[in-house]
C-alpha positions in Angstrom: 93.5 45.4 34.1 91.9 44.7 37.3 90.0 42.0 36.2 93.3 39.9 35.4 94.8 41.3 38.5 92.0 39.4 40.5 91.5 36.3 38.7 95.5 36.1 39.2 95.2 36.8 42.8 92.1 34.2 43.1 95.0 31.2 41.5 97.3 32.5 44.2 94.8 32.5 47.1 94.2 28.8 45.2 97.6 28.0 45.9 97.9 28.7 49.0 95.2 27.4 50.3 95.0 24.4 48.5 91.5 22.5 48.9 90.6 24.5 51.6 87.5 26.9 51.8 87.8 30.5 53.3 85.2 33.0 54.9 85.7 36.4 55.1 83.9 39.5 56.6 84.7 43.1 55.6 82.6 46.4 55.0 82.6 47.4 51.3 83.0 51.2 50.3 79.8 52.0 51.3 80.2 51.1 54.4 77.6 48.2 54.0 78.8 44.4 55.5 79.7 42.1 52.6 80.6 38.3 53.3 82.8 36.1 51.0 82.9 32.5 50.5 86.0 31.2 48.4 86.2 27.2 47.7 89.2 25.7 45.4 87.9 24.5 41.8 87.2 20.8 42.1 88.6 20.4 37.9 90.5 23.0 37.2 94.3 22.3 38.6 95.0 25.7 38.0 93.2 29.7 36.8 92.7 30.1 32.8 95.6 32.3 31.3 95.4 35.9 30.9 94.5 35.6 27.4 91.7 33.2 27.8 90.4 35.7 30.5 90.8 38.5 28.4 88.7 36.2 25.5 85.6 35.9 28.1 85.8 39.4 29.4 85.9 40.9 26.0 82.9 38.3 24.9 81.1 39.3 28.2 81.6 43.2 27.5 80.2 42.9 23.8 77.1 41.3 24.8 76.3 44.0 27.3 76.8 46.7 24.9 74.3 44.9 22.5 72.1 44.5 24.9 72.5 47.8 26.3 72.1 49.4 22.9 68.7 47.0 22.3 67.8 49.0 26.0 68.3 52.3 24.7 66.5 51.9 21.3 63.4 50.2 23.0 63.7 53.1 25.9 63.9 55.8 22.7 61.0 54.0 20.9 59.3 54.3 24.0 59.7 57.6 25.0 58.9 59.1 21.7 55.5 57.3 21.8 54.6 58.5 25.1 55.9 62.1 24.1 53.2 61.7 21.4 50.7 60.2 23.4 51.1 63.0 25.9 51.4 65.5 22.8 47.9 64.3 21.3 46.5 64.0 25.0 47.0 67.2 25.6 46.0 69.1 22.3 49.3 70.1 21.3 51.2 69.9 17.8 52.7 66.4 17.2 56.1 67.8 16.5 58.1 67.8 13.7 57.2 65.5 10.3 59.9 63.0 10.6 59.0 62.2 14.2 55.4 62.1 13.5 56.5 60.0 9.8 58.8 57.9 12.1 56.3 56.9 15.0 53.9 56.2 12.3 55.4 53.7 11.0 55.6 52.9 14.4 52.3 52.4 14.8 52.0 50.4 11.7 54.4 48.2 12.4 52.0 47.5 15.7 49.2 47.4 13.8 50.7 45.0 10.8 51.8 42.4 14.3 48.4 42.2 16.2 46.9 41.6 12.8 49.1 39.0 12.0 48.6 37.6 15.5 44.5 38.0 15.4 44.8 35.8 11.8 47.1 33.4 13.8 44.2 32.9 16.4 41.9 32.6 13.9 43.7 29.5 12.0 44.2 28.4 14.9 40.5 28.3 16.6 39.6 27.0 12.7 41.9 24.1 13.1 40.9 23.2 16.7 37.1 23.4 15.1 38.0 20.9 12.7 39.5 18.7 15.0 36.7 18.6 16.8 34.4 18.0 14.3 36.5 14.7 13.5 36.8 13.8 16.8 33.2 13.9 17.3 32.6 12.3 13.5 34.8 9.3 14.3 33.0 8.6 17.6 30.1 8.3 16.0 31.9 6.3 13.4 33.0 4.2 16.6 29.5 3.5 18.3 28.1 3.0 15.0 30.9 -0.1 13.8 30.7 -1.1 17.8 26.7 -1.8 17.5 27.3 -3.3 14.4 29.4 -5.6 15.8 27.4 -6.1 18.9 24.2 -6.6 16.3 26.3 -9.3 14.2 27.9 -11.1 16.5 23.8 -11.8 18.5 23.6 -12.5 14.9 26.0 -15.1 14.8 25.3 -16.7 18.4 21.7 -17.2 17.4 22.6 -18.8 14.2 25.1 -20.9 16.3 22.3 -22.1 18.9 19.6 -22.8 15.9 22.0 -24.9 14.2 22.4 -26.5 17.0 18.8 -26.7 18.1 18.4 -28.3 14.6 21.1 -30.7 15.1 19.1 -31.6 18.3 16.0 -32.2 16.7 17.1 -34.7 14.0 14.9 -37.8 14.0 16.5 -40.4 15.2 17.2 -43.8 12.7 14.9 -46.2 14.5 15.7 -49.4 16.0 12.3 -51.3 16.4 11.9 -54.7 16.8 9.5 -57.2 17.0 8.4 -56.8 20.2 7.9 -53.0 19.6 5.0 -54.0 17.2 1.5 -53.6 18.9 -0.5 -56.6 19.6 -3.4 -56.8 17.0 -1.1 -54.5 14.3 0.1 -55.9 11.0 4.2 -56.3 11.0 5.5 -54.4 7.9 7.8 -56.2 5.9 11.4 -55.2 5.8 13.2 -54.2 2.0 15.2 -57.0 0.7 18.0 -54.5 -0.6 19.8 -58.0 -2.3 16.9 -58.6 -4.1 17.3 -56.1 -7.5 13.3 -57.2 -8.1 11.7 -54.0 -5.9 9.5 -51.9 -6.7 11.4 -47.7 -6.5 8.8 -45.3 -4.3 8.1 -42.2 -6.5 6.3 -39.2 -5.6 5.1 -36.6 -7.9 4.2 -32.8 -7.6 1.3 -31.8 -9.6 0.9 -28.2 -10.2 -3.5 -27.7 -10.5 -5.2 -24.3 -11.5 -6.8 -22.6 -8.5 -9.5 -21.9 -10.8 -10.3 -26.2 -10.3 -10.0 -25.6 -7.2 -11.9 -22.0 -6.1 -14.6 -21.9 -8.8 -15.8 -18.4 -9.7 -18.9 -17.6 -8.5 -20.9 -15.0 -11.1 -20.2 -11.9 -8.4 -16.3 -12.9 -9.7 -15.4 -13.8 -6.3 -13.7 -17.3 -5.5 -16.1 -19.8 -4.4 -15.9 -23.1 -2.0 -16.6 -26.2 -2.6 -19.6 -26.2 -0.1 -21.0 -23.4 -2.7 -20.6 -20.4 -0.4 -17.9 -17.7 -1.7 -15.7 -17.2 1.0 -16.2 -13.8 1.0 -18.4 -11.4 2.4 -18.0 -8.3 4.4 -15.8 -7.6 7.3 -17.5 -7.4 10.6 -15.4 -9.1 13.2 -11.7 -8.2 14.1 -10.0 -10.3 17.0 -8.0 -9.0 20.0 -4.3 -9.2 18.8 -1.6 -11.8 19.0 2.0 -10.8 19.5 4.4 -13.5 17.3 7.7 -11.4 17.8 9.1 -8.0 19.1 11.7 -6.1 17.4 15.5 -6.1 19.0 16.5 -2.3 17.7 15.3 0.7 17.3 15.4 -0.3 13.5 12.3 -2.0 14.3 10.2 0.7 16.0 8.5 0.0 12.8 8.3 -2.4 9.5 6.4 -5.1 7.4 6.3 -8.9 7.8 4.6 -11.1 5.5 3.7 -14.6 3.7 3.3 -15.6 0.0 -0.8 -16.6 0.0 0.3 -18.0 -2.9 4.3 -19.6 -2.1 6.2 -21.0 -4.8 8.7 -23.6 -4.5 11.1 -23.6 -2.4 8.8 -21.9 -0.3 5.9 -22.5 1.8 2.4 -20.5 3.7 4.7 -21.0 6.6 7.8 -19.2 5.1 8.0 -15.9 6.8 10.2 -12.5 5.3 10.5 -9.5 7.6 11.6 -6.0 7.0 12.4 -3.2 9.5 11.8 0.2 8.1 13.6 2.9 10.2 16.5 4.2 8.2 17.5 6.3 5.1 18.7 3.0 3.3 16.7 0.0 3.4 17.7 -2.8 1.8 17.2 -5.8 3.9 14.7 -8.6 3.9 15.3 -11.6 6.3 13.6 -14.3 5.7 12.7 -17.4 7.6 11.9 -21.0 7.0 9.4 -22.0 9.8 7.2 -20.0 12.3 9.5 -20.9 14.9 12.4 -19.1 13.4 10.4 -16.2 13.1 9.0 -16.3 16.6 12.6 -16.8 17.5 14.2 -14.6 15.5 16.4 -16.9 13.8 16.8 -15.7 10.0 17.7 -18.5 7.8 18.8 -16.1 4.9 19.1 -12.3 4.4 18.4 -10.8 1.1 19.9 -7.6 0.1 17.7 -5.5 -2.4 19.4 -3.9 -5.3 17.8 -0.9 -4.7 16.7 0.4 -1.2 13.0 0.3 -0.4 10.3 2.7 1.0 7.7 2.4 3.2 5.9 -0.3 4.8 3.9 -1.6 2.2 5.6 -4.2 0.8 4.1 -7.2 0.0 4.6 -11.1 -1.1 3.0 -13.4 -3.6 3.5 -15.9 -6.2 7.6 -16.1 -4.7 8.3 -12.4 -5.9 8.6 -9.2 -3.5 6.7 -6.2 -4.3 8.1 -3.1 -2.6 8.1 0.9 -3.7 11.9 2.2 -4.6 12.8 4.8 -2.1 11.5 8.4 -3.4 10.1 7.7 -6.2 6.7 6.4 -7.5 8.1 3.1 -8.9 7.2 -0.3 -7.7 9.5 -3.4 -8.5 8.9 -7.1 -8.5 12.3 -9.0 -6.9 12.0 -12.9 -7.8 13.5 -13.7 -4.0 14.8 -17.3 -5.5 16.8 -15.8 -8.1 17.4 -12.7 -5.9 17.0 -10.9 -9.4 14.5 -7.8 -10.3 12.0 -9.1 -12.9 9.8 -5.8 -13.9 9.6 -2.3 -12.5 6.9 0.1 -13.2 5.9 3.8 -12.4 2.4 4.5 -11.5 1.3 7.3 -13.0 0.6 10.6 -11.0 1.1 8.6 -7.7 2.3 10.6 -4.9 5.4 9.4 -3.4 7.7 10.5 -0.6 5.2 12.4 2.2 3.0 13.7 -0.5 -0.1 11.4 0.3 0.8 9.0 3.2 -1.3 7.8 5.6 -1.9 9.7 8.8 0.8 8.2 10.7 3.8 8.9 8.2 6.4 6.5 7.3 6.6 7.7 3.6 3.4 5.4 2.8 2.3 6.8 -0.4 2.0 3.5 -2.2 1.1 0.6 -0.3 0.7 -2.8 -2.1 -2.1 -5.3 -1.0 -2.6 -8.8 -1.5 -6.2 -10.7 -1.5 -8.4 -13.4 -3.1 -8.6 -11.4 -6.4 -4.4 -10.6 -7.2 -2.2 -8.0 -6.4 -3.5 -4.4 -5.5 -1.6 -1.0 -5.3 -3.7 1.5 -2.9 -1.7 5.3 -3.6 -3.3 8.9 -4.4 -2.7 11.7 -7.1 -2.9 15.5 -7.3 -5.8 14.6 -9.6 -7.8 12.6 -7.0 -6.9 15.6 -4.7 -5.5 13.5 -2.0 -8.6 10.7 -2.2 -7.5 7.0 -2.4 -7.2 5.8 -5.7 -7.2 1.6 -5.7 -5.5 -0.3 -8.9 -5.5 -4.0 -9.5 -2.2 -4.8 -10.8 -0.7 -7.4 -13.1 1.7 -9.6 -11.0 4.4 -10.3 -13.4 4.3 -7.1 -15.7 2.9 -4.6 -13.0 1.1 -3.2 -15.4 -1.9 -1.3 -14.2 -5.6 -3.7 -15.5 -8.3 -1.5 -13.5 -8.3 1.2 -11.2 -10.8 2.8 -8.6 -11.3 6.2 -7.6 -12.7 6.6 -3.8 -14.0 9.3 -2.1 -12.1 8.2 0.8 -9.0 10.9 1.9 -6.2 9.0 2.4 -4.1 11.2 4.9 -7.3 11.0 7.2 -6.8 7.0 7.7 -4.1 5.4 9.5 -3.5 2.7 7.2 -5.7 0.2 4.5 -6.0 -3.3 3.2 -7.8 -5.4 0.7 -10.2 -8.3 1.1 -12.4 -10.1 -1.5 -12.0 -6.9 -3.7 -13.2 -4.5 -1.3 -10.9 -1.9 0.6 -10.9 -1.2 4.1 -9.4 1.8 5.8 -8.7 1.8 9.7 -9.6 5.1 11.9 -6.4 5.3 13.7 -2.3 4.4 14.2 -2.1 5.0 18.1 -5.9 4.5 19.7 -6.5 2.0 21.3 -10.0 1.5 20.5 -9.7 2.4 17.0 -12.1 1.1 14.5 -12.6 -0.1 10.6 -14.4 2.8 9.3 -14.7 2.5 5.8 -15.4 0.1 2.8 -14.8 0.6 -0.7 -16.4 -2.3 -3.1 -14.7 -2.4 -6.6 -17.9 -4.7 -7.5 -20.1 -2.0 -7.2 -17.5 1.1 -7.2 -19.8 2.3 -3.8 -18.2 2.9 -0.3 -20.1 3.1 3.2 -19.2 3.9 6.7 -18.0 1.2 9.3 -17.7 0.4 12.9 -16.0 -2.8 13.3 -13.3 -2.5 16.5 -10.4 -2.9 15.9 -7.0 -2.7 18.8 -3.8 -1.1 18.4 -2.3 -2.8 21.9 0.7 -0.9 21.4 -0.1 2.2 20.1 1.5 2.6 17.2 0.5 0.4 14.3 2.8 1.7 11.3 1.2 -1.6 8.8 -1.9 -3.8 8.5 -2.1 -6.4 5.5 -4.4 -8.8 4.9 -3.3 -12.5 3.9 -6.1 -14.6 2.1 -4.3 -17.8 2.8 -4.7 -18.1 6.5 -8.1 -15.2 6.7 -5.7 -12.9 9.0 -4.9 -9.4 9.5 -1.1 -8.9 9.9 0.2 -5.6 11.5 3.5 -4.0 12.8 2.3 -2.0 16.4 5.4 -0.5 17.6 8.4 -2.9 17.9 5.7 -5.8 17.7 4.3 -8.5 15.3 0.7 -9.3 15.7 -1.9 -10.8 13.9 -5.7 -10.8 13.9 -8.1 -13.1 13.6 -11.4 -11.9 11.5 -14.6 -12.6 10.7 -16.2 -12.4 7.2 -20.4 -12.2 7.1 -21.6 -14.9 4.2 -22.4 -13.3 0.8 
């Protein structure tokens, strides 16, 4: 019992020495120096009894022997493997069956753990990808909703200051007096509101045929009332004027456009704007005045029912005319009822990059407005890629006549329609570009042209033509222009 024989002898030493420490210096068996440092227990008034001690030794000799016997089967494991490794090293028999039996289950064992740990790593690296790919997903997310935000609320503050410029520019009541009155000038008399015997101002719309107003001439073209047409061929294009530049990239390019033709509540000055970059265009702001437009102060936002295609919508008679996205079907969108009125599929058209113009965009069908109606310019497998030209029926869409050209379209950058004749334009991106060809539906004959025509910004992704105010309108990268032009006299 030597271990209770020294923890007894520890308590006396305790005892004695009360809550003093002791140093001692003595050589051990060996002969070797060994110090000793003994210091009285600061909560324990006296040493645990011999059968407490005898508790903890016992506890403490147990767990060495399990741990001792964990030593000596990992030492056995591993000797036997190394006697095999040096067995198989060195070309020799592996032994008897039930070692080689034991160590290979050994070895599967192994094998069954580093597979189990390679499929851990895998699940692992799997998951980590995933969380990646989330991470990365609801950034994007984020910077999307954050220019969203950023876009809606320059929304709002322009709103904000053109209410406010509105406010500002209410006309005053006026306050004049006699003296205001010019000398020589006749002094209108004021209402008597007490008097019930006056006489109620009335003004009256009256809705008159253009045909009373544009008589036909016997070519079919609308004619003035000085006797000349008002049509002719095209053989001036002016340099081009920049109304408004796009904010976003959303913008890089699009279609802007007037009714030739407005319909209450709207007016020629009533301006709708789309931007055309995207996978889901839906969007049509629209503005009251010019200055709104110039400004960039929508006064309303229409959302389409079904997203749009291309950049050749157009507007006339109050309805929107625009190509659903990947198909061949044009609608009609009433934009005061904010209601689709017809729909109808061209037949054979080729939609969706099959015959755009030269630039892109999707622009299989583009619509045109001019003197003579509505127009759909588009080509078919057919036509082998040539232009095909169809007048439309504005509120059926139903197709009345249609033109076969010899003109490819992919080889043009883009095409409108004045007086009933077609025009194509060389190039999206030149400079110095030029109109190049004509197409008359009168006499189904096209010829070559040369009339300049400027793509400032080198990109021009839309050109229309609007008979009410004799302009081109086009989209040149980010920016709104229009052209002035120049018809010769029939």
């Amino acid at each position: 019992m030597p271990a209770v024989q020294l923890l007894l002898l520890a308590c006396l030493l305790g005892g004695v020495g009360a809550r003093t420490a002791q140093f001692q210096k003595a050589n051990d068996r060996s002969g070797r120096c060994q110090y000793t440092f003994n210091v009285a227990s600061p909560s324990e008034s006296s040493c645990p009894e011999q059968g407490q001690a005898m508790l903890a030794i016992q506890d403490l000799q147990r767990d060495s022997s399990e741990q001792r016997a964990t030593l000596e089967s990992t030492k056995a494991r591993l000797s036997s493997l190394e006697a095999l490794l040096h067995r198989l090293t060195s070309g020799q028999p592996a032994g008897p069956l039930e070692t080689q039996q034991g160590l290979q289950r050994e070895l599967e064992a192994l094998r069954r753990e580093r597979e189990q740990l390679e499929t851990q790593t895998q699940e692992l690296e799997s998951a980590y990808s995933n969380l990646v790919r989330d991470k990365s997903a609801l950034e994007e997310e984020k910077r999307r909703l954050q220019a969203e935000n950023e876009d809606l609320a320059r929304r709002l503050e322009s709103s904000s200051q053109e209410v406010a410029s509105l406010r500002r520019g209410q006309c005053p009541q006026a306050h004049s007096s006699s003296q205001d009155v010019p000398s020589g000038s006749r002094e209108v008399a004021k209402w008597n509101l007490e008097n019930v015997d006056f006489q109620e101002l009335k003004s009256e719309l009256t809705e008159v045929p253009a045909s009373q107003i544009l008589k036909e001439s016997p070519s079919g073209h609308p004619r003035n009332e000085e006797g000349g047409t008002g049509c002719g061929e095209l053989v001036w294009v002016g340099e081009p004027i920049t109304l408004r530049t796009a904010e976003t990239i959303t913008g890089k390019y699009g279609v802007w456009m007037r009714d030739p033709q407005a319909a209450f509540p709207y007016t020629g000055e009533t301006t709708w704007r789309i931007d055309t970059v995207g996978t889901d265009i839906r969007q049509v702001f629209e503005y009251d005045h010019i200055r709104q437009f110039t400004q960039g102060y929508p006064s309303k936002v229409h959302v389409l029912p079904r997203p749009l295609e291309s950049t050749g919508a157009v507007v006339y008679r109050g309805s929107l005319y625009f190509q659903a996205a990947e198909s061949r079907t044009v609608l009609r969108y009433d934009l005061r009822t904010e209601t689709l009125k017809a729909e109808k599929e061209i037949p054979g058209a080729g939609y969706h990059g099959q015959f755009p113009y030269s630039w892109g965009g999707y622009t299989d069908i583009d619509l045109a407005v001019d003197e003579i109606g509505l127009w759909v310019i588009y080509s078919t497998e057919a036509a082998k890629g040539a232009i095909v030209l169809s007048k439309l029926n504005p509120e059926t869409l139903e197709l009345e006549q249609t033109w076969e050209t010899n003109i490819r379209k992919q080889s043009v950058a883009n095409a409108f329609v004045i007086c009933g004749t077609l025009y194509t334009v060389s190039s999206y991106s030149s400079p110095d570009a030029t109109v190049n060809f004509a197409y008359d539906t009168g006499t189904g004959s096209s010829k070559a042209l040369t009339v300049p025509f400027k793509n400032r910004y080198k990109y021009s992704s839309m050109v229309d033509y609007n008979p009410l105010e004799r302009k081109l309108f086009a989209w040149d990268n980010f920016n709104m222009v229009s052209y002035d032009i120049k018809l010769s006299r029939l």
